[in-house]
PDB file with SEQRES, HELIX, SHEET and CRYST1 records, atoms N, CA, C and O in Angstrom:
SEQRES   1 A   82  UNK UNK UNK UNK UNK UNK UNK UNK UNK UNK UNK UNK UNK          
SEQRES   2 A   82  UNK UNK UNK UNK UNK UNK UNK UNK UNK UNK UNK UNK UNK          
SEQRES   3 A   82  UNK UNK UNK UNK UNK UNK UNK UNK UNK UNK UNK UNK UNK          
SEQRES   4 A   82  UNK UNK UNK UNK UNK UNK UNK UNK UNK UNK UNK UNK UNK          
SEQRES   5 A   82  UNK UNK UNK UNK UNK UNK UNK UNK UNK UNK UNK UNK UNK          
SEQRES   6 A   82  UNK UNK UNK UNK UNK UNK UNK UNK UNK UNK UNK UNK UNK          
SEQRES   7 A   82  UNK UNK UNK UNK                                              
HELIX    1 AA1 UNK A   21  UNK A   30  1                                  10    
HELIX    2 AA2 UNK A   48  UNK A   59  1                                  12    
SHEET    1 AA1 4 UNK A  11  UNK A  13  0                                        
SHEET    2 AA1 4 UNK A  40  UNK A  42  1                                        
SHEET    3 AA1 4 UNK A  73  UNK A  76 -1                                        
SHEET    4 AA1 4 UNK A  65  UNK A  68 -1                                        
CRYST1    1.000    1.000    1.000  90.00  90.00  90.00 P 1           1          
ATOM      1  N   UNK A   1     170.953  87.178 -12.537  1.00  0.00           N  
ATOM      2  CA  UNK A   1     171.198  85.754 -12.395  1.00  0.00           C  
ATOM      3  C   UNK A   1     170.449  85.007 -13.497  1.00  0.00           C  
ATOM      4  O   UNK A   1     169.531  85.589 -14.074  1.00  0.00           O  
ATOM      5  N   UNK A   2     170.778  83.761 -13.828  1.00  0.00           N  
ATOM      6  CA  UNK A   2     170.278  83.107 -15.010  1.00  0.00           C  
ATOM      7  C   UNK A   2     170.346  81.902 -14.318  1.00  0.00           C  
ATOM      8  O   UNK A   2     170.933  81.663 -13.263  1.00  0.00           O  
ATOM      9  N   UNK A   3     169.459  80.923 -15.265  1.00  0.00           N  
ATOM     10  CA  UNK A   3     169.397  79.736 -14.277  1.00  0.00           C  
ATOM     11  C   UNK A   3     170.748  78.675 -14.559  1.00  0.00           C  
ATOM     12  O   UNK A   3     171.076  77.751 -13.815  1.00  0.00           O  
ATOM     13  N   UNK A   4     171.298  79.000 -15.597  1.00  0.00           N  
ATOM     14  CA  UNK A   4     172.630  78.522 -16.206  1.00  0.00           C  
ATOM     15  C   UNK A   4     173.882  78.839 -14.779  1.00  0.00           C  
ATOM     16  O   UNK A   4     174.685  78.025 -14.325  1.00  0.00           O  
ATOM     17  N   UNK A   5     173.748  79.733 -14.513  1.00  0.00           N  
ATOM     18  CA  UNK A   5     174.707  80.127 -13.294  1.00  0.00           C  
ATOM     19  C   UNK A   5     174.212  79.442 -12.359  1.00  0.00           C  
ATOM     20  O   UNK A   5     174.721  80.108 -11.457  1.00  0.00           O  
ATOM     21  N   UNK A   6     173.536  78.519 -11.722  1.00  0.00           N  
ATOM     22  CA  UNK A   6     173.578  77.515 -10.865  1.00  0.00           C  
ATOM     23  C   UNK A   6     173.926  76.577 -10.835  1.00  0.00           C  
ATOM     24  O   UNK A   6     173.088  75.936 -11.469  1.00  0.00           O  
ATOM     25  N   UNK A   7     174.944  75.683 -10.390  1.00  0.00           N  
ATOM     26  CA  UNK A   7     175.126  74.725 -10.321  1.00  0.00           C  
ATOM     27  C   UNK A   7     174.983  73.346 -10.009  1.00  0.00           C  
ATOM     28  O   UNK A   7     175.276  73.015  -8.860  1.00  0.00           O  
ATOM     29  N   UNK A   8     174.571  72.429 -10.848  1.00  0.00           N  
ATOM     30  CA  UNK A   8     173.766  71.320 -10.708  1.00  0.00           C  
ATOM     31  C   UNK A   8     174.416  69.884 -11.495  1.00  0.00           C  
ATOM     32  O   UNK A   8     175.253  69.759 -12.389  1.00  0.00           O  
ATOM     33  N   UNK A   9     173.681  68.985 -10.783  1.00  0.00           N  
ATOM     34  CA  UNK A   9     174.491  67.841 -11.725  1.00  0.00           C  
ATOM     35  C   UNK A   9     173.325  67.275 -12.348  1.00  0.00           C  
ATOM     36  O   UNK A   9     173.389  66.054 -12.209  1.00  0.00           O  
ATOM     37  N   UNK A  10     172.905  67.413 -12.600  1.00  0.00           N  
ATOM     38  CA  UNK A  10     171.068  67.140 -13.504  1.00  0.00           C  
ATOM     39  C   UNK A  10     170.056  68.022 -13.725  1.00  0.00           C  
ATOM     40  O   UNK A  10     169.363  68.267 -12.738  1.00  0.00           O  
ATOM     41  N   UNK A  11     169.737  68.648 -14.889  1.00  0.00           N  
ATOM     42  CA  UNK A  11     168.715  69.382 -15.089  1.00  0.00           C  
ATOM     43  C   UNK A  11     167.441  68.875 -15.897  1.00  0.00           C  
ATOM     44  O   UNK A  11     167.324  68.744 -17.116  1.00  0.00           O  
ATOM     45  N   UNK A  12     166.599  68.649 -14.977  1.00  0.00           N  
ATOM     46  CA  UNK A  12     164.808  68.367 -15.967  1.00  0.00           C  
ATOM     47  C   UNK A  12     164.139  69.593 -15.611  1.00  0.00           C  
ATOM     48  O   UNK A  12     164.085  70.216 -14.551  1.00  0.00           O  
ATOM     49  N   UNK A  13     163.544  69.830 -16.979  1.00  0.00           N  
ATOM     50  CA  UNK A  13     162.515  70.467 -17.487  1.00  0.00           C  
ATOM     51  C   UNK A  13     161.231  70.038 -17.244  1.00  0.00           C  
ATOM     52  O   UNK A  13     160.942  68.981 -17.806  1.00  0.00           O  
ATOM     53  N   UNK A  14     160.279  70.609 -16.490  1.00  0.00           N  
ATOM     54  CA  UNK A  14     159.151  70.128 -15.882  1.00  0.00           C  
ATOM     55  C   UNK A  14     158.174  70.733 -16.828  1.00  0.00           C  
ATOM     56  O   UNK A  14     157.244  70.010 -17.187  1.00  0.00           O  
ATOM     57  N   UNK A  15     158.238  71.891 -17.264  1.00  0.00           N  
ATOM     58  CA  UNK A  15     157.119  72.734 -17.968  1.00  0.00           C  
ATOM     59  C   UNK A  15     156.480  71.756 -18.896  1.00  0.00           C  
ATOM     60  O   UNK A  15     156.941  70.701 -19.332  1.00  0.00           O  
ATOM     61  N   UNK A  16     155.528  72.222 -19.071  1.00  0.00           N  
ATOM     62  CA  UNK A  16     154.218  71.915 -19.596  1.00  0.00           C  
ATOM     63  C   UNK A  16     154.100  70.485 -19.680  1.00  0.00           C  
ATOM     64  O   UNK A  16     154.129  69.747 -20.664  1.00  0.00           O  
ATOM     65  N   UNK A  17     153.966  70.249 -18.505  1.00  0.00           N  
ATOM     66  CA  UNK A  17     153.373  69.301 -17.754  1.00  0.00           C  
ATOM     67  C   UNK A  17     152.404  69.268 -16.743  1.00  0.00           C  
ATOM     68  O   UNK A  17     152.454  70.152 -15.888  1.00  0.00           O  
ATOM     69  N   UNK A  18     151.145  68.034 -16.659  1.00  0.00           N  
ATOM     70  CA  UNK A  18     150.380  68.316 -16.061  1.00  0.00           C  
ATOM     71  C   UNK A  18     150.032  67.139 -14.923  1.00  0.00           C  
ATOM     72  O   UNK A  18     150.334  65.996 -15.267  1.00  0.00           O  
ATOM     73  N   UNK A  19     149.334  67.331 -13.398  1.00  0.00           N  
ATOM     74  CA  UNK A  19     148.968  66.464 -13.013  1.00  0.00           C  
ATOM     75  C   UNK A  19     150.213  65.776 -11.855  1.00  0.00           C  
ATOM     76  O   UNK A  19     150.855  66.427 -11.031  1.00  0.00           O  
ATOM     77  N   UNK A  20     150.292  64.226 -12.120  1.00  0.00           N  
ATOM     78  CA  UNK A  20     151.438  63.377 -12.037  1.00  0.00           C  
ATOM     79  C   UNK A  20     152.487  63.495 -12.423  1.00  0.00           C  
ATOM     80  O   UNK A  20     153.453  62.884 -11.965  1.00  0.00           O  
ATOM     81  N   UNK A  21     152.526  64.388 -13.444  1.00  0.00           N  
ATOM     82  CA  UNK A  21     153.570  64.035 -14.724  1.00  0.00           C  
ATOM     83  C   UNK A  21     154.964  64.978 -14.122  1.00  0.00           C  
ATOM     84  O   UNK A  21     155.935  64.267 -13.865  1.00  0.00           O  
ATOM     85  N   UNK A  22     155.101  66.046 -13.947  1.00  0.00           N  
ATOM     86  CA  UNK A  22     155.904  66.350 -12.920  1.00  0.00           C  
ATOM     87  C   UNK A  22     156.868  65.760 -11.652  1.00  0.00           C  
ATOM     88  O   UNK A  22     158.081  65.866 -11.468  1.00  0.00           O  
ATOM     89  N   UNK A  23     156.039  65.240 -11.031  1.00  0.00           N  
ATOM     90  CA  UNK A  23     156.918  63.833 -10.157  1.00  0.00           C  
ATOM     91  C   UNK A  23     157.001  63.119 -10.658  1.00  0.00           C  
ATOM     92  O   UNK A  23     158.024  62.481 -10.408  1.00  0.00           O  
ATOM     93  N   UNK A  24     156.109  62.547 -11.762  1.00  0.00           N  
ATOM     94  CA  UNK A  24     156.958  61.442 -12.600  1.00  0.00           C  
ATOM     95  C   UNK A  24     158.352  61.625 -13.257  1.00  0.00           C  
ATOM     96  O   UNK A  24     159.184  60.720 -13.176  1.00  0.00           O  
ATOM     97  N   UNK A  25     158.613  62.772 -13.899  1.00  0.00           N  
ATOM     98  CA  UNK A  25     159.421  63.469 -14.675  1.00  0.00           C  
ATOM     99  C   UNK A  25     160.755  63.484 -13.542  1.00  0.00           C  
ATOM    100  O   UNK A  25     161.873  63.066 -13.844  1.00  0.00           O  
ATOM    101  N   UNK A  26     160.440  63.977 -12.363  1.00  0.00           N  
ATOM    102  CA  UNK A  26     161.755  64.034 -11.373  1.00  0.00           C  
ATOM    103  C   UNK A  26     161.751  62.411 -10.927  1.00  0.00           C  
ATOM    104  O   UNK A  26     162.926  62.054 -10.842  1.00  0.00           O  
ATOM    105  N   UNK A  27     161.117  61.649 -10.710  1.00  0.00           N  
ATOM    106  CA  UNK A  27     161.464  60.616 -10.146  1.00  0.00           C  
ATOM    107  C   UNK A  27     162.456  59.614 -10.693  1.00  0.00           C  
ATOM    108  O   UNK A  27     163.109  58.782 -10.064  1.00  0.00           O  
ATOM    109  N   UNK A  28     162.434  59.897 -12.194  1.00  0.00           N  
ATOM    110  CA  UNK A  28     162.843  59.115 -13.291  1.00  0.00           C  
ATOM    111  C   UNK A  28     164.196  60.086 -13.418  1.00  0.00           C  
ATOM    112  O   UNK A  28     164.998  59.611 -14.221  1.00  0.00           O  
ATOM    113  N   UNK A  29     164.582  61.198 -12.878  1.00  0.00           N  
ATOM    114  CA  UNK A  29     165.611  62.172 -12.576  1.00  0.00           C  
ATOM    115  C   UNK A  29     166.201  61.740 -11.970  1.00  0.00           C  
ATOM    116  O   UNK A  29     167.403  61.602 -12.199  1.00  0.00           O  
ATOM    117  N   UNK A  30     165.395  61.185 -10.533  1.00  0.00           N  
ATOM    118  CA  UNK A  30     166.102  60.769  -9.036  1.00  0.00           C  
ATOM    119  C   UNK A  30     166.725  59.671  -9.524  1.00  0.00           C  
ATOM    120  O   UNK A  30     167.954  59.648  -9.462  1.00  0.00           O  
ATOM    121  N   UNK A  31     166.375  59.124  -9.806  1.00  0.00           N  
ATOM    122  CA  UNK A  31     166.723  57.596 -10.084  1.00  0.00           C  
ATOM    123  C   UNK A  31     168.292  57.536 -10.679  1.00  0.00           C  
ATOM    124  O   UNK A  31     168.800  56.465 -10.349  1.00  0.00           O  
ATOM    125  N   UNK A  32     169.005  58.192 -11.289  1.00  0.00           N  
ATOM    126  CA  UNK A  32     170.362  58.457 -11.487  1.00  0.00           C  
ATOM    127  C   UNK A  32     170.906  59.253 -11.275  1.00  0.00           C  
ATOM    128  O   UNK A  32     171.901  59.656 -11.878  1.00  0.00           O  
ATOM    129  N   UNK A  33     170.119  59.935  -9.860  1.00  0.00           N  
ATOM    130  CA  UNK A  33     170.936  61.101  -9.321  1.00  0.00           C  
ATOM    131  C   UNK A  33     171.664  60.519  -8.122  1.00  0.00           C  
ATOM    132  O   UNK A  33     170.872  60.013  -7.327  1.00  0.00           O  
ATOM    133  N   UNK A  34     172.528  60.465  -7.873  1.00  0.00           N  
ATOM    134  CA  UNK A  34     173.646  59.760  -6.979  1.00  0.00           C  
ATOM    135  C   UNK A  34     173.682  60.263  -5.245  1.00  0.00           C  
ATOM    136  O   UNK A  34     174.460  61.199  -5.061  1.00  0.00           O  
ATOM    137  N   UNK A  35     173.318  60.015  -4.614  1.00  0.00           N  
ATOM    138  CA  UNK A  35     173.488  60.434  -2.983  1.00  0.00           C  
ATOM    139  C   UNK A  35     174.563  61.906  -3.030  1.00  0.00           C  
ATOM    140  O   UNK A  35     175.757  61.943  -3.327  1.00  0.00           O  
ATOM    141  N   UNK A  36     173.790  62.869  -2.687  1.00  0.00           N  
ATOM    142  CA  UNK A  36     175.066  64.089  -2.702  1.00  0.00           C  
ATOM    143  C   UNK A  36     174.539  65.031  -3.383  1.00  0.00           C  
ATOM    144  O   UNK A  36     174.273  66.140  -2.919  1.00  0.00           O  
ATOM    145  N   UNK A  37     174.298  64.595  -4.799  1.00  0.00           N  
ATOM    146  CA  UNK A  37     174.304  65.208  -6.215  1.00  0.00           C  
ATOM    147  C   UNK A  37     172.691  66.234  -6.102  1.00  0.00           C  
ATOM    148  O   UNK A  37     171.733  66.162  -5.332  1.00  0.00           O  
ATOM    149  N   UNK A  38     173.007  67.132  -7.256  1.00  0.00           N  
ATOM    150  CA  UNK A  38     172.113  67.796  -6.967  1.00  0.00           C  
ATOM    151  C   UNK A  38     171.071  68.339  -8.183  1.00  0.00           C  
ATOM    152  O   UNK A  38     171.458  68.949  -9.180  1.00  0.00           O  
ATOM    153  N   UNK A  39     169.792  68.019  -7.914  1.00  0.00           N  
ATOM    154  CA  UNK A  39     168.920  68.001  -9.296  1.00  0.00           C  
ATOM    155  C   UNK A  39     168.327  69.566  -9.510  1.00  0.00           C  
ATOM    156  O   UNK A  39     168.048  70.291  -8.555  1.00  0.00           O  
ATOM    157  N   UNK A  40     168.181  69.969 -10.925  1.00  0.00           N  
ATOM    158  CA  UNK A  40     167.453  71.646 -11.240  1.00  0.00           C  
ATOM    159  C   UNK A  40     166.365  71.221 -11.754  1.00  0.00           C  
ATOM    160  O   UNK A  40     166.466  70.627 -12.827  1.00  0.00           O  
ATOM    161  N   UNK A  41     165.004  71.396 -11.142  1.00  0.00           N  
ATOM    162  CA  UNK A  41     164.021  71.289 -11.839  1.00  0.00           C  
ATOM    163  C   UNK A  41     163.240  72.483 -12.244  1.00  0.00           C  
ATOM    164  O   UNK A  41     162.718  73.027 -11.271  1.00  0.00           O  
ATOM    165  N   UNK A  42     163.021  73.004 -13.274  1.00  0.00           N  
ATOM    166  CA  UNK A  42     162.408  74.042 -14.107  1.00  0.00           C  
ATOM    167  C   UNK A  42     160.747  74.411 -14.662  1.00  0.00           C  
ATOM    168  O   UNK A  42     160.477  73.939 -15.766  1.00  0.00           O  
ATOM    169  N   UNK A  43     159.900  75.028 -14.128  1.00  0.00           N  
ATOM    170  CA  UNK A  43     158.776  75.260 -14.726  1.00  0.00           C  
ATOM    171  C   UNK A  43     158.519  76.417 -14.931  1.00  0.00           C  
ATOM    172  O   UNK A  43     159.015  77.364 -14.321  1.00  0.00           O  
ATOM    173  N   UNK A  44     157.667  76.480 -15.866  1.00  0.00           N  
ATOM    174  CA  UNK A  44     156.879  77.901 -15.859  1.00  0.00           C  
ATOM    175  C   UNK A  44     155.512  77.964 -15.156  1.00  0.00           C  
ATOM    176  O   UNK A  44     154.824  78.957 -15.393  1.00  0.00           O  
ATOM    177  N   UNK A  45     154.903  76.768 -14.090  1.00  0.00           N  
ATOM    178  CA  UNK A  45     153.888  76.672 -13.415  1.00  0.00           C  
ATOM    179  C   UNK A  45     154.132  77.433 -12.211  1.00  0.00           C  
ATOM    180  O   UNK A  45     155.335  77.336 -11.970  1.00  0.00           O  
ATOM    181  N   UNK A  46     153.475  78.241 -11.224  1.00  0.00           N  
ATOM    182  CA  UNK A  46     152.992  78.719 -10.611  1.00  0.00           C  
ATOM    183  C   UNK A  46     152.718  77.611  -9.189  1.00  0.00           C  
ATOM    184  O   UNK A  46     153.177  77.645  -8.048  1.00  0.00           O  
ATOM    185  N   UNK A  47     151.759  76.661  -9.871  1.00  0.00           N  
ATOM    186  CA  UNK A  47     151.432  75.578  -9.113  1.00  0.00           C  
ATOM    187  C   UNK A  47     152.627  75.118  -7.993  1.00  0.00           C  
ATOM    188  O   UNK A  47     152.587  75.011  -6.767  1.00  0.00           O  
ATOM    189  N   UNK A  48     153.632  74.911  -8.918  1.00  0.00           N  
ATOM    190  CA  UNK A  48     154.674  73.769  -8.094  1.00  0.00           C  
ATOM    191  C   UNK A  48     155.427  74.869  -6.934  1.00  0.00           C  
ATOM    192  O   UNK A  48     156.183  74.434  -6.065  1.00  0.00           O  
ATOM    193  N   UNK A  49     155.201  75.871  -7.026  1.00  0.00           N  
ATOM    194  CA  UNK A  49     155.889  76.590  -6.017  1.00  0.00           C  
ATOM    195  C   UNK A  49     155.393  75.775  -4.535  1.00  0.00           C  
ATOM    196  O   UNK A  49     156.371  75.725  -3.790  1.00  0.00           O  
ATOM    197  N   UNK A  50     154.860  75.495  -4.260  1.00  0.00           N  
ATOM    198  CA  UNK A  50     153.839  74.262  -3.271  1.00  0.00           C  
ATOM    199  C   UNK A  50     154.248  73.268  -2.948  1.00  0.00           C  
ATOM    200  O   UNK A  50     154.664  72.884  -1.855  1.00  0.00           O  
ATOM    201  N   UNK A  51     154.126  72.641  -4.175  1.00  0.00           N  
ATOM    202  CA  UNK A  51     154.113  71.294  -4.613  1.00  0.00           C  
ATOM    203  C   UNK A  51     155.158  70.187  -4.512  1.00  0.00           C  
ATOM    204  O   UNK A  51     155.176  69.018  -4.126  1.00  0.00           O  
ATOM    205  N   UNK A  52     156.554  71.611  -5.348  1.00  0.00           N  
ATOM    206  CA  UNK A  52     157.397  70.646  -4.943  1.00  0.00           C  
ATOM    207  C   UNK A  52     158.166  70.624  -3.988  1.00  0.00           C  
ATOM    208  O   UNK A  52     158.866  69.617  -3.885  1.00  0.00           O  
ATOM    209  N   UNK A  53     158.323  71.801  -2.877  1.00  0.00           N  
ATOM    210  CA  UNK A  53     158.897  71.196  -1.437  1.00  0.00           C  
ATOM    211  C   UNK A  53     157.667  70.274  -0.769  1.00  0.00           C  
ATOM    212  O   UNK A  53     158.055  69.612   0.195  1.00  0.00           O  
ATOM    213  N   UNK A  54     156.449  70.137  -1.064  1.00  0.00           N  
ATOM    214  CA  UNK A  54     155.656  68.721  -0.285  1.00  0.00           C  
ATOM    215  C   UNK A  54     155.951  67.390  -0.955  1.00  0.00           C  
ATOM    216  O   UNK A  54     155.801  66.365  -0.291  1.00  0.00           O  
ATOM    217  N   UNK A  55     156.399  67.317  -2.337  1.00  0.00           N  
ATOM    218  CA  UNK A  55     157.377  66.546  -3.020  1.00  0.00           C  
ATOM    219  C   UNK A  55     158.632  65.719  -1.998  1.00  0.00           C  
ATOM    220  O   UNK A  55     158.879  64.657  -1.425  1.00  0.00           O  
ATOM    221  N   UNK A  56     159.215  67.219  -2.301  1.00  0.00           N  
ATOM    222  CA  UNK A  56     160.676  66.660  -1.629  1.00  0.00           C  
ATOM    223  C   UNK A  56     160.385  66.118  -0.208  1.00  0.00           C  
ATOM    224  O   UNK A  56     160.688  64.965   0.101  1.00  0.00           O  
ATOM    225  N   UNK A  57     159.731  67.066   0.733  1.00  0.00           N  
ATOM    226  CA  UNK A  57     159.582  66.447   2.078  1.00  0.00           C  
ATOM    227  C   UNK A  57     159.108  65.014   2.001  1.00  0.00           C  
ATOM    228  O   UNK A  57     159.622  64.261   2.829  1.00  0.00           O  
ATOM    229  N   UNK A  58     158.038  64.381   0.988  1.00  0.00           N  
ATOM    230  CA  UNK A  58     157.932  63.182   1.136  1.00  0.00           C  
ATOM    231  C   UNK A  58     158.635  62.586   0.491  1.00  0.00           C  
ATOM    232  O   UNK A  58     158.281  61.456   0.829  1.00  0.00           O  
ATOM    233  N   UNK A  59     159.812  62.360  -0.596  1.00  0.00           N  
ATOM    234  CA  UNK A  59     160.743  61.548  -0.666  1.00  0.00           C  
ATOM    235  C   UNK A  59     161.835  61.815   0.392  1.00  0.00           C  
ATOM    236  O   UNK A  59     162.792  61.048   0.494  1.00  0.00           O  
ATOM    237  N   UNK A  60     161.682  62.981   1.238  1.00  0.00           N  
ATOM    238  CA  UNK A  60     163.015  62.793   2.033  1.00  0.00           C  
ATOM    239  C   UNK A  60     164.236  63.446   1.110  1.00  0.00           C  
ATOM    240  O   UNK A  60     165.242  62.753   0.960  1.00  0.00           O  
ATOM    241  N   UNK A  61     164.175  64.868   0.437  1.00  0.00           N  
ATOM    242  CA  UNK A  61     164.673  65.062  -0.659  1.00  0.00           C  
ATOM    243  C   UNK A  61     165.270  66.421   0.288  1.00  0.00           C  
ATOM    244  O   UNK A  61     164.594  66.893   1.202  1.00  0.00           O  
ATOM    245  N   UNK A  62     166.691  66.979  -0.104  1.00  0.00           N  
ATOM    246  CA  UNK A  62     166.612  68.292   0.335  1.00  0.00           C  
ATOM    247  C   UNK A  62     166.866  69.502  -0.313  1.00  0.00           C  
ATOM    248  O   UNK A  62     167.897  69.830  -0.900  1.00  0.00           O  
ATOM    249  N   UNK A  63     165.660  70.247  -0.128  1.00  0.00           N  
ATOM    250  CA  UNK A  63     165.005  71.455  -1.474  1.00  0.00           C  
ATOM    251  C   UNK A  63     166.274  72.705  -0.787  1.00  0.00           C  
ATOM    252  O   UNK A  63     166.232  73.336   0.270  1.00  0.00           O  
ATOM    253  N   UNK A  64     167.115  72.701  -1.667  1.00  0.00           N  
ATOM    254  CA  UNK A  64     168.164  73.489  -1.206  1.00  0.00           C  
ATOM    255  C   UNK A  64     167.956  75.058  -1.755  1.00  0.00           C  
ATOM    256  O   UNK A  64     168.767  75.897  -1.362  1.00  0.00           O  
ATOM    257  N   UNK A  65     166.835  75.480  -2.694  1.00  0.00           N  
ATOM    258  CA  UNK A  65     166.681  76.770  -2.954  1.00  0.00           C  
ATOM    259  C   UNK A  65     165.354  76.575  -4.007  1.00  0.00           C  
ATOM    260  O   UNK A  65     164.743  75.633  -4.512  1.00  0.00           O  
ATOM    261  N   UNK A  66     165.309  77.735  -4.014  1.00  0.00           N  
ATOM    262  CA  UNK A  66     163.933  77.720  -5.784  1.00  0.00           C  
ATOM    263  C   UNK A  66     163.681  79.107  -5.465  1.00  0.00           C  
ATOM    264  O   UNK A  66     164.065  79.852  -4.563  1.00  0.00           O  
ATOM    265  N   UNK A  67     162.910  79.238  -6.483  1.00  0.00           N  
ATOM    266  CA  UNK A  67     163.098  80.642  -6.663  1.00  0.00           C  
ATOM    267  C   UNK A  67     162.356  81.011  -8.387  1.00  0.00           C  
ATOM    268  O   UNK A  67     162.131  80.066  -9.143  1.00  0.00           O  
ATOM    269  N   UNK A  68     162.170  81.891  -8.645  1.00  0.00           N  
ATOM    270  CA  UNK A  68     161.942  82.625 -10.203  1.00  0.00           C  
ATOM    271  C   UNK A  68     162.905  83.203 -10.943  1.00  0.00           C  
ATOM    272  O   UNK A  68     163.580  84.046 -10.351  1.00  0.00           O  
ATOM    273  N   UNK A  69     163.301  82.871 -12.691  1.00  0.00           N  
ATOM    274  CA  UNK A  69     164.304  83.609 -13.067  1.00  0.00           C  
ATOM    275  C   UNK A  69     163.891  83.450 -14.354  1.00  0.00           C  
ATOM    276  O   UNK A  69     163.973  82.379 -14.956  1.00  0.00           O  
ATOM    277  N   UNK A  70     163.367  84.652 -14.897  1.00  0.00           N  
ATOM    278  CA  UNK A  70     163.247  85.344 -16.465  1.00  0.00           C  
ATOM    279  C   UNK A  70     161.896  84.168 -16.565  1.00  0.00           C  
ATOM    280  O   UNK A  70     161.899  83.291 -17.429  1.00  0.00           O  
ATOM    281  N   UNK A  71     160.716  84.321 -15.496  1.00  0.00           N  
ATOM    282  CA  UNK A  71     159.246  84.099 -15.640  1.00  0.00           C  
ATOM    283  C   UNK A  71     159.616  82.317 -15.646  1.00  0.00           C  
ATOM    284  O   UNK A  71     158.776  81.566 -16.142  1.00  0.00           O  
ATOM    285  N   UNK A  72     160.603  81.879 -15.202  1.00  0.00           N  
ATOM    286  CA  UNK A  72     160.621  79.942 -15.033  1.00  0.00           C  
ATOM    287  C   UNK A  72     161.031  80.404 -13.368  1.00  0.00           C  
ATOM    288  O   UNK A  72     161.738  81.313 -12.932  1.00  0.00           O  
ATOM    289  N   UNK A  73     160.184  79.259 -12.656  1.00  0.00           N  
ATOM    290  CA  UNK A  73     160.235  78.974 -11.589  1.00  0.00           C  
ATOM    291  C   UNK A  73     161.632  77.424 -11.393  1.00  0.00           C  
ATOM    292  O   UNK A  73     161.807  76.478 -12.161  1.00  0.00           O  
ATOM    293  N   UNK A  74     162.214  77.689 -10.354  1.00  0.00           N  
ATOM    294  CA  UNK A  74     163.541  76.713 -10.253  1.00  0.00           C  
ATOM    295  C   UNK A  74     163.357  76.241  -8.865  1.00  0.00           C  
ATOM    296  O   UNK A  74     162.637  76.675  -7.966  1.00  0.00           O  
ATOM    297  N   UNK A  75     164.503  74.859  -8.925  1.00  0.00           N  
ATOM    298  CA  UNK A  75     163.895  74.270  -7.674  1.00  0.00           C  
ATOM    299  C   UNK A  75     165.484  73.327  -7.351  1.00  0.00           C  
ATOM    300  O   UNK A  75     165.498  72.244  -7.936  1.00  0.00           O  
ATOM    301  N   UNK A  76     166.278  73.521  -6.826  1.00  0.00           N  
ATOM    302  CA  UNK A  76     167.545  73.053  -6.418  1.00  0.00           C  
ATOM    303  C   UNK A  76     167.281  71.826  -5.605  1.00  0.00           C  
ATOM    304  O   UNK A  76     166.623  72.167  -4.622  1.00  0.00           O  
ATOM    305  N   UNK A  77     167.512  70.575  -5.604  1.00  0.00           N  
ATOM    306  CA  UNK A  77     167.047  69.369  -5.021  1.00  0.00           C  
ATOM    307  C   UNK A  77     168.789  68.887  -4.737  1.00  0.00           C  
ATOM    308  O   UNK A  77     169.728  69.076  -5.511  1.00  0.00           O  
ATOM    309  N   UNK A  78     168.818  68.317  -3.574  1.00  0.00           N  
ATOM    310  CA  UNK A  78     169.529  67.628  -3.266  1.00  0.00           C  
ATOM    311  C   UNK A  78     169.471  66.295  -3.176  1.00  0.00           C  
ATOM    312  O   UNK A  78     168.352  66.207  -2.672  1.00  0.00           O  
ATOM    313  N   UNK A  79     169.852  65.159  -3.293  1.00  0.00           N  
ATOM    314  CA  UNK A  79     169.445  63.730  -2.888  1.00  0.00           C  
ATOM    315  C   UNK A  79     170.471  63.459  -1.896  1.00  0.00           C  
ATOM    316  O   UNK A  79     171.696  63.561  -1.826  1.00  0.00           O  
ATOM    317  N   UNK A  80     169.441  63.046  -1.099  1.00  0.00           N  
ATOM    318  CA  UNK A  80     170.398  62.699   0.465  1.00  0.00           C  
ATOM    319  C   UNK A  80     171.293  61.633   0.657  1.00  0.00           C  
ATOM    320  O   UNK A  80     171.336  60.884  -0.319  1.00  0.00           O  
ATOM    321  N   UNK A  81     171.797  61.415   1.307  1.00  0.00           N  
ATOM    322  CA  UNK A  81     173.023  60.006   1.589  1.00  0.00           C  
ATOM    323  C   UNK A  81     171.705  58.747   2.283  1.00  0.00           C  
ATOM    324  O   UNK A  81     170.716  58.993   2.973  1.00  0.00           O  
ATOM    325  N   UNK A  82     172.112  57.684   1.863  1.00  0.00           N  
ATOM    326  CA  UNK A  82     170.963  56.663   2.240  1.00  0.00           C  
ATOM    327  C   UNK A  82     171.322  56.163   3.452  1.00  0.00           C  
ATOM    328  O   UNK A  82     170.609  55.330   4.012  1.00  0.00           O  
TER     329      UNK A  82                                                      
END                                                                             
């Protein structure tokens, strides 16, 4: 599997990023991601395996998969209907 074979309607690149900068990076994602639609967020951190389903649970986001592929960690986000 490759992360190209998933299907998504927005992909950000989170890597090498530190801190805030990560939810900053998706929030500014969310923001033209449309009720439905579905965001790929990408790192090579370790960290966010954590991080970002406590992310999503507090925007109310739904973390539809993640996972590791060729040493980048992935993170399938849904944005919910309002």
């Amino acid at each position: 599997m490759s992360l190209d074979s998933i299907p998504c309607d927005l992909f950000v690149d989170i890597s090498g990023t530190d801190c805030a900068l990560p939810s900053s990076k998706m929030n500014d994602a969310l923001e033209v991601l449309l009720p439905g639609q579905t965001l790929m967020a990408v790192s090579e951190k370790q960290a966010l395996v954590s991080d970002i389903p406590a992310f999503c649970r507090q925007r109310k986001l739904q973390l539809l998969d993640q996972g590791e592929v060729d040493e980048m960690f992935y993170f399938l986000i849904k944005q919910q209907a309002e």
